[in-house]
DOFILUM-473616 format. One record per residue (C-alpha): residue number from 1; residue in three letters; x, y, z. Coordinates in Angstrom, 1 decimal. Layout:
N
   seq   type       c1       c2       c3
   NUM    ALA        X        Y        Z
...
END
This chain:
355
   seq   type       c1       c2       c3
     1    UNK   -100.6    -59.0     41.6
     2    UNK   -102.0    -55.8     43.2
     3    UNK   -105.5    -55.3     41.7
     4    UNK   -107.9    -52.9     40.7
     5    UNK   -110.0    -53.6     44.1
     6    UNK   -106.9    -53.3     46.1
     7    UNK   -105.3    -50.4     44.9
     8    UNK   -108.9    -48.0     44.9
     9    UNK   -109.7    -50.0     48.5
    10    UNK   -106.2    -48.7     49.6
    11    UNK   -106.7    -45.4     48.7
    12    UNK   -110.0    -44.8     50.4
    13    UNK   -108.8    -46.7     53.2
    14    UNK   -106.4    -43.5     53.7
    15    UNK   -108.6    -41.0     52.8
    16    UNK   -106.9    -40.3     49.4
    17    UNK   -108.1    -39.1     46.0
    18    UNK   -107.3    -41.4     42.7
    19    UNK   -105.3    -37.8     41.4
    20    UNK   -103.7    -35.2     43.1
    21    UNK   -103.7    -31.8     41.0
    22    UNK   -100.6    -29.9     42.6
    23    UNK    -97.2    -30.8     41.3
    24    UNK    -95.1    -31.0     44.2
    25    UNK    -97.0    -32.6     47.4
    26    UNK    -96.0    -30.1     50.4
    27    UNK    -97.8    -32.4     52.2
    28    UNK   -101.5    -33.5     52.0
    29    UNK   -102.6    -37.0     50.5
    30    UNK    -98.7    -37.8     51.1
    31    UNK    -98.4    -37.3     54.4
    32    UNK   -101.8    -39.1     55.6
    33    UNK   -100.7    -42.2     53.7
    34    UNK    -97.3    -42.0     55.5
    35    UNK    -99.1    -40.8     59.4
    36    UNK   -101.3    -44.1     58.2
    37    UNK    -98.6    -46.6     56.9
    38    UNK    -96.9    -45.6     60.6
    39    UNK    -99.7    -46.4     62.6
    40    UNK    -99.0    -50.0     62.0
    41    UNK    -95.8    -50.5     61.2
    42    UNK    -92.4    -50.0     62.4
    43    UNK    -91.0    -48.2     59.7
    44    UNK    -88.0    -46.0     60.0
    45    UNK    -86.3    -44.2     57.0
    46    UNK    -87.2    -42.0     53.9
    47    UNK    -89.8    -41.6     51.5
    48    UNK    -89.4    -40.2     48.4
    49    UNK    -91.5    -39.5     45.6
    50    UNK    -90.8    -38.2     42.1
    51    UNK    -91.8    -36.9     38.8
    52    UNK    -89.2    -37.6     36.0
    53    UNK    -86.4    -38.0     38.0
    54    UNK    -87.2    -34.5     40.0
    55    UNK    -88.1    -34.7     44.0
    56    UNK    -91.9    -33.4     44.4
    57    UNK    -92.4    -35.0     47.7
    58    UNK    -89.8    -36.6     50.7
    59    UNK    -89.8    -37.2     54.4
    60    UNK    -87.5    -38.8     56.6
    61    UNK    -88.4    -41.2     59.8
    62    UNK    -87.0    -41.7     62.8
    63    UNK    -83.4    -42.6     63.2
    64    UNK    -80.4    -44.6     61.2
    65    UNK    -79.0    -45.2     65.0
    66    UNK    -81.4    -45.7     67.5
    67    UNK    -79.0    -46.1     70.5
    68    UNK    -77.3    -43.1     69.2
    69    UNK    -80.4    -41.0     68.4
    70    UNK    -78.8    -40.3     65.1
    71    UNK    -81.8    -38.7     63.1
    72    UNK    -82.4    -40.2     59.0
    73    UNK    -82.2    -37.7     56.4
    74    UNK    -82.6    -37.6     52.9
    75    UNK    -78.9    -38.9     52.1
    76    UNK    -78.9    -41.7     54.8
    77    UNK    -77.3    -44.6     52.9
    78    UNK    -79.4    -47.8     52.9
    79    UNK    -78.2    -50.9     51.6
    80    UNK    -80.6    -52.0     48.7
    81    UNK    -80.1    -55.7     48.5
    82    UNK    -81.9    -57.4     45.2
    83    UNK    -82.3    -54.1     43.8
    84    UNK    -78.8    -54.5     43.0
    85    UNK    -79.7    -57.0     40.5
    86    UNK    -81.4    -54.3     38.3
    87    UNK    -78.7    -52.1     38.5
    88    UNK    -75.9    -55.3     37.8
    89    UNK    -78.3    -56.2     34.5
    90    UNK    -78.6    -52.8     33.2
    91    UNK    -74.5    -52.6     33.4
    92    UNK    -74.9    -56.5     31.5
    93    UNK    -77.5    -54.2     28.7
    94    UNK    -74.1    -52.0     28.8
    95    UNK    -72.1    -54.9     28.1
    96    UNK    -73.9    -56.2     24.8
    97    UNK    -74.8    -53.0     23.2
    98    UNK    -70.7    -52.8     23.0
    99    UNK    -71.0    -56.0     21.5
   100    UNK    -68.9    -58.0     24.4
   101    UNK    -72.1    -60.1     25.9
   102    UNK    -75.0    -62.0     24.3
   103    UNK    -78.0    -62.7     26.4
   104    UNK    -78.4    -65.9     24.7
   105    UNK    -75.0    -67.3     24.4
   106    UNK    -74.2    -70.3     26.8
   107    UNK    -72.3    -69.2     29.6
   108    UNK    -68.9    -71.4     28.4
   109    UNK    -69.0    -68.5     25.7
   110    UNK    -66.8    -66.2     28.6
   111    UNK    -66.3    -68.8     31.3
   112    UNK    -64.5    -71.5     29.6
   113    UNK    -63.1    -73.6     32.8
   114    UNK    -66.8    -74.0     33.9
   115    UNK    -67.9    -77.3     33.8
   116    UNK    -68.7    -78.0     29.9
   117    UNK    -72.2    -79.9     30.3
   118    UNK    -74.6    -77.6     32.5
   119    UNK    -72.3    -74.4     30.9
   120    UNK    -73.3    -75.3     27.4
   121    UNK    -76.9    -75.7     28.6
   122    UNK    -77.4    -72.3     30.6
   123    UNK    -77.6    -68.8     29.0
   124    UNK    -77.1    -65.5     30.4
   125    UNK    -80.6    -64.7     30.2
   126    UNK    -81.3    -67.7     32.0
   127    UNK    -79.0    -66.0     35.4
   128    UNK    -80.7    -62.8     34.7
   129    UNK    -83.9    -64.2     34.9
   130    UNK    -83.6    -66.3     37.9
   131    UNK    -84.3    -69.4     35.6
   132    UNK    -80.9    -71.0     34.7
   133    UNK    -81.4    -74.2     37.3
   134    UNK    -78.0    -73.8     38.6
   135    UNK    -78.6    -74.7     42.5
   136    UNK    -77.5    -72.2     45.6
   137    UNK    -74.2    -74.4     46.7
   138    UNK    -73.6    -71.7     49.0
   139    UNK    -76.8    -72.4     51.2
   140    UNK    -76.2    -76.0     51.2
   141    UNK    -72.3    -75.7     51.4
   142    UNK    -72.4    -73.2     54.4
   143    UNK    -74.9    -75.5     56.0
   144    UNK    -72.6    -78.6     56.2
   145    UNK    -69.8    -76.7     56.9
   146    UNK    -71.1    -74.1     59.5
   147    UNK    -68.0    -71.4     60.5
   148    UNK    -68.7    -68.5     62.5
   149    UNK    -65.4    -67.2     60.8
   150    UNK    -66.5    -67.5     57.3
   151    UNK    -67.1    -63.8     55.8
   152    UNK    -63.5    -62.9     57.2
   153    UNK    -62.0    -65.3     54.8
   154    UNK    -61.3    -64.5     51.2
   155    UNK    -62.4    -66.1     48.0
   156    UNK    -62.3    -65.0     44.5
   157    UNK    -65.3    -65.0     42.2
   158    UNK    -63.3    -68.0     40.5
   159    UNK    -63.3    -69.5     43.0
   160    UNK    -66.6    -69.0     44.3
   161    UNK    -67.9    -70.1     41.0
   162    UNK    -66.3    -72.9     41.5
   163    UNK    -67.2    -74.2     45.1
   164    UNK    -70.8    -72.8     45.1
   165    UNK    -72.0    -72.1     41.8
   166    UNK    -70.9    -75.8     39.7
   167    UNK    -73.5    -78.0     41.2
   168    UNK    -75.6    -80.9     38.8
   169    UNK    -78.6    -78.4     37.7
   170    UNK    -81.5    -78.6     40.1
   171    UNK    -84.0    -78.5     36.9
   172    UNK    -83.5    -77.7     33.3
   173    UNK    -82.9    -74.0     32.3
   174    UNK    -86.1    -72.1     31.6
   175    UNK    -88.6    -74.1     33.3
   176    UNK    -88.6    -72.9     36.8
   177    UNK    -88.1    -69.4     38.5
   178    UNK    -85.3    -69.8     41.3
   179    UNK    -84.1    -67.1     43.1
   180    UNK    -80.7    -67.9     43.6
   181    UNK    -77.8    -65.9     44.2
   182    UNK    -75.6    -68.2     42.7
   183    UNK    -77.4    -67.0     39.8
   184    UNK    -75.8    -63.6     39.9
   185    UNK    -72.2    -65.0     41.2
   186    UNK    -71.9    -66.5     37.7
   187    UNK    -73.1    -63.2     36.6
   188    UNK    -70.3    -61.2     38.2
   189    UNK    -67.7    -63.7     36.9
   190    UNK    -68.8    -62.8     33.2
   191    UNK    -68.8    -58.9     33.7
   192    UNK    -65.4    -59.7     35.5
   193    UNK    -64.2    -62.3     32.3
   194    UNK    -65.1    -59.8     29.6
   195    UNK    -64.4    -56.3     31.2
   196    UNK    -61.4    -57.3     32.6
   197    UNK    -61.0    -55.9     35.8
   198    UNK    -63.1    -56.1     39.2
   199    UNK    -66.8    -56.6     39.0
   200    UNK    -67.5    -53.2     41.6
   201    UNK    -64.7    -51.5     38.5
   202    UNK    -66.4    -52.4     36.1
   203    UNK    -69.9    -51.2     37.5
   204    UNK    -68.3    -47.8     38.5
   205    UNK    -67.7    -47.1     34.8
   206    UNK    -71.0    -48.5     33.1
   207    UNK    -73.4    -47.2     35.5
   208    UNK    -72.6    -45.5     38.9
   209    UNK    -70.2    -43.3     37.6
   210    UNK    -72.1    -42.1     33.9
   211    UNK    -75.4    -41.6     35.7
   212    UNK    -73.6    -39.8     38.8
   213    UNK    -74.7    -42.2     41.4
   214    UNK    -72.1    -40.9     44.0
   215    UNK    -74.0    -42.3     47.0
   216    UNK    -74.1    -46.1     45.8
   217    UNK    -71.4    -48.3     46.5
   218    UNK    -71.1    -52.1     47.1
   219    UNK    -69.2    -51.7     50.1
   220    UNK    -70.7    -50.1     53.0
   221    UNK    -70.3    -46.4     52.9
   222    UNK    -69.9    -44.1     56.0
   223    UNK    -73.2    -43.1     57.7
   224    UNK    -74.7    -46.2     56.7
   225    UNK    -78.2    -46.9     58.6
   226    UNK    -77.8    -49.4     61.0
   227    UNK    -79.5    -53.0     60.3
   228    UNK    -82.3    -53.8     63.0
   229    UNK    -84.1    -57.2     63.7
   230    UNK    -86.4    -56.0     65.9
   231    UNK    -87.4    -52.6     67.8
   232    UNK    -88.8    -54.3     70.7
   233    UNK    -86.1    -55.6     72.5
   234    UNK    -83.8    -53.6     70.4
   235    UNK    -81.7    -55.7     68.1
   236    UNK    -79.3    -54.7     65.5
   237    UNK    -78.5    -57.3     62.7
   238    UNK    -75.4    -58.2     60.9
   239    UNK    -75.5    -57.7     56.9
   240    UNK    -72.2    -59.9     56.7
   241    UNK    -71.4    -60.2     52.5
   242    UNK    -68.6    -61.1     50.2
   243    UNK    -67.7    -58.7     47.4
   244    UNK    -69.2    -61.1     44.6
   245    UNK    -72.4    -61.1     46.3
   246    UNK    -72.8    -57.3     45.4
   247    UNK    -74.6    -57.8     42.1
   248    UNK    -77.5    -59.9     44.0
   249    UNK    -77.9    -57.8     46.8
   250    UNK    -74.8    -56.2     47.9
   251    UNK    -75.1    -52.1     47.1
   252    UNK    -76.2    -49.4     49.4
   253    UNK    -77.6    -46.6     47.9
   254    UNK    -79.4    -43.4     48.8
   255    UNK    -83.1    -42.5     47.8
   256    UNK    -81.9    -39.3     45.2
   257    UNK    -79.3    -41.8     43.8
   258    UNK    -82.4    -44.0     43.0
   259    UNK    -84.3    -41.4     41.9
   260    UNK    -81.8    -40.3     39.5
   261    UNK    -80.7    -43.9     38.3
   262    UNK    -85.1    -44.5     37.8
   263    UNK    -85.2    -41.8     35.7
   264    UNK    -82.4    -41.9     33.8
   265    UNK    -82.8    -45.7     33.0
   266    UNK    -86.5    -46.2     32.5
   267    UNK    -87.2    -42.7     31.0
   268    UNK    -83.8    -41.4     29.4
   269    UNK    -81.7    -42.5     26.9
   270    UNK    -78.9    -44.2     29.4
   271    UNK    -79.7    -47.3     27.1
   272    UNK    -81.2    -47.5     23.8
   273    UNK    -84.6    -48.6     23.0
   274    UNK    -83.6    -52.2     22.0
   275    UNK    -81.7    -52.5     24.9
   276    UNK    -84.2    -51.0     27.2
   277    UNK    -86.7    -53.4     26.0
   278    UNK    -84.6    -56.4     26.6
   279    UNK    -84.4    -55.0     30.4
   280    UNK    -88.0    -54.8     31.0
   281    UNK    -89.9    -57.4     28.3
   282    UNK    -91.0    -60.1     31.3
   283    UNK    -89.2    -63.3     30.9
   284    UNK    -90.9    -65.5     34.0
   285    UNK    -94.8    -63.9     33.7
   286    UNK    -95.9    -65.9     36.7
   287    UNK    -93.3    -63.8     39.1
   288    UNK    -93.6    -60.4     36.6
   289    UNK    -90.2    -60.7     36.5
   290    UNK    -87.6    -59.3     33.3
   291    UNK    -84.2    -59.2     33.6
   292    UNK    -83.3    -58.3     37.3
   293    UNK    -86.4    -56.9     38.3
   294    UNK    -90.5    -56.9     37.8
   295    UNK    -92.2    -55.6     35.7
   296    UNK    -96.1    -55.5     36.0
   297    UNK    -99.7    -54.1     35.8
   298    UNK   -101.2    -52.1     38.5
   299    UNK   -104.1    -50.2     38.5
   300    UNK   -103.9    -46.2     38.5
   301    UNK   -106.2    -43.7     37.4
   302    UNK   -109.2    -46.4     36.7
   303    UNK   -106.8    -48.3     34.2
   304    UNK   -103.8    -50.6     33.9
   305    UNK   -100.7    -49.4     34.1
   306    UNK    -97.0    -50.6     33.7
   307    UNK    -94.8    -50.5     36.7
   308    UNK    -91.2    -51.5     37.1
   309    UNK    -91.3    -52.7     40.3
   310    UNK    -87.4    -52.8     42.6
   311    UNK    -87.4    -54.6     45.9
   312    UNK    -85.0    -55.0     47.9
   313    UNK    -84.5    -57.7     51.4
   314    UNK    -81.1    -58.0     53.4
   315    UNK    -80.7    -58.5     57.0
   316    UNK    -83.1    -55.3     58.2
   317    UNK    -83.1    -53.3     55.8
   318    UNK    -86.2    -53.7     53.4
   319    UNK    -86.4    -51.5     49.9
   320    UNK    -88.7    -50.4     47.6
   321    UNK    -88.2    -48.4     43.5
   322    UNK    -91.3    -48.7     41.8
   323    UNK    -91.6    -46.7     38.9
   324    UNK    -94.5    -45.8     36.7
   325    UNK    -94.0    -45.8     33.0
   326    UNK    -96.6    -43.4     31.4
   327    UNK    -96.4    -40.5     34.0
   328    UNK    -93.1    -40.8     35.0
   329    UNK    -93.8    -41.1     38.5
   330    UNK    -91.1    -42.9     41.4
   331    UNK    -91.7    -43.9     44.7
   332    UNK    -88.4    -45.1     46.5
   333    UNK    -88.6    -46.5     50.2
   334    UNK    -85.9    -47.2     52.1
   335    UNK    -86.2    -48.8     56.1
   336    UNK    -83.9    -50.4     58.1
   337    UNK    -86.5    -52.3     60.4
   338    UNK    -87.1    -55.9     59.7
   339    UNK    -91.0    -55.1     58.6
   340    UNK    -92.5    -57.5     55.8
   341    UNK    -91.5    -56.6     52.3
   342    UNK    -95.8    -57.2     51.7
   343    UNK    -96.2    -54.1     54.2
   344    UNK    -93.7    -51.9     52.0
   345    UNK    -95.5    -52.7     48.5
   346    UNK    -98.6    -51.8     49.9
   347    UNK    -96.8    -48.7     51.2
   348    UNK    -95.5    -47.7     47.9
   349    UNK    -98.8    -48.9     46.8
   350    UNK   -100.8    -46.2     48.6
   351    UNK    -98.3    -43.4     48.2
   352    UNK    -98.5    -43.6     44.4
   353    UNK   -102.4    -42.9     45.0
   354    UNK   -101.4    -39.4     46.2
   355    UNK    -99.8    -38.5     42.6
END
């Protein structure tokens, strides 16, 4: 957790002031922390902050194709990874305020060929949660069967389900945090079951589409930043994904798109109160994490205060929405350098310190 002491140290550290009076940064306290942050790290993309869902501050880095010198901008598409997850469980909070899901209804409820025992045993909130015990059969399947061919070949979520996702439980649901992604195939199979049509369908009309999130798509979009190991030799990286992977980590997205999904979610009335509660009441404490994202305490201002806290880790690209609940304040990160996700937090981390 990112304390008092750490969050004040960080902010003298880059010369910055605990509150920054103007309303949009034109530059300032936000651009030190970013001249800073890039000082050390390899970071190349956008930064974006916001004030209830409206840009006050932004800067792009570097370039979405090195060897082609292609510059970032503002509506670079980045792919997201987990913070898919909170975008797949809001559509879920979708789902049961229309009545067709229940977060504690065993998972045989809408998937009735799964195996009976471990089905009748896990709940949704246990996928959604990262606690249900169901193991990752793909990592241990993939291993033993290694194929350089494997993401050109097609599988259906049923059939995913069940060749990776219908292993004996690795512990009893509830009592460990696990953060598999056979977790969230399960969880794509139910949207699929009870919507009746395609999981990325079926996402379009709950969320992307009602919030106006034109720029986010589970399949890669055109102008897409490239994916880089390293910068030094120069090495791109391979983000290679199957459609049902998309709710764990699958969607690219732009920063605005964030912005406006942040603002509409956590401060608007996208879902109602009950529901929003369900999304962000903290289920595992020990990893601050609710229902497809964290939620935690950080420091601001002299005080606690409640963040949501998005991150996102696939191939290069490395994400960051945090969100700040009693100002209304979003920071979104997006990179495609393989830097640590630790280095991004305390990015985000300092750049909240300018608002």
């Amino acid at each position: 957790m990112f304390g008092r002491r750490e969050f004040l140290a960080g902010a003298a550290a880059l010369g910055l002031a605990e509150k920054a009076s103007a309303t949009v940064l034109s530059g300032g306290a936000a651009d030190q922390a970013v001249d800073a942050f890039l000082k050390t790290q390899a970071f190349q993309g956008v930064v974006l902050i916001g004030k209830a869902g409206k840009p006050i501050y932004s800067r792009t880095v570097g370039f979405k194709d090195i060897e082609a010198k292609t510059p970032t901008t503002l509506d670079t598409p980045y792919v997201i990874a987990s913070i898919s997850k909170w975008l797949t469980s809001t559509a879920v909070m979708k789902l049961v305020e229309a009545g067709k899901l229940d977060l504690d209804a065993p998972i045989s409820t809408w998937l009735p060929d799964y195996r009976a025992d471990t089905g009748a045993k896990v709940k949704l909130r246990h996928l959604l949660t990262n606690v249900s015990g169901v193991p990752n059969g793909f990592a241990t399947w993939t291993k033993a069967n290694p194929d350089p061919d494997l993401f050109k070949k097609t599988f259906t979520t049923r059939e995913a389900v069940k060749l990776w996702c219908s292993g004996d439980l690795a512990f009893e649901p509830g009592t460990k945090f696990d953060y598999a992604l056979t977790n969230w195939v399960i969880v794509t199979a139910i949207i699929e079951a009870v919507a009746g049509k395609p999981y990325a369908q079926a996402m379009s009309e709950l969320v992307t589409g009602p919030l106006g999130l034109s720029r986010t798509t589970p399949v890669d979009p055109p102008g897409l930043a490239v994916s880089y190991r390293t910068l030094e030799p120069l090495v791109r990286q391979s983000n290679d994904r199957f459609p049902f992977f998309a709710a764990s980590g699958g969607y690219a997205s732009t920063a605005s798109d964030l912005l406006k999904a942040a603002h509409a979610i956590f401060d608007g009335p996208f879902l109602p109160p009950t529901r929003k509660k369900a999304l962000l009441t903290v289920g595992w404490p020990d990893q601050d994490y609710a229902l497809g994202g964290r939620v935690k305490p950080l420091f601001a201002d002299g005080l606690p205060r409640v963040f949501a806290w998005e991150t996102g880790r696939a191939a290069g690209y490395r994400s960051v929405l945090g969100h700040r609940f009693d100002d209304r304040t979003t920071v979104v990160l997006l990179n495609n350098t393989g830097i640590t996700q630790k280095a991004m937090d305390e990015f985000a981390y300092a750049l909240f310190a300018t608002v």
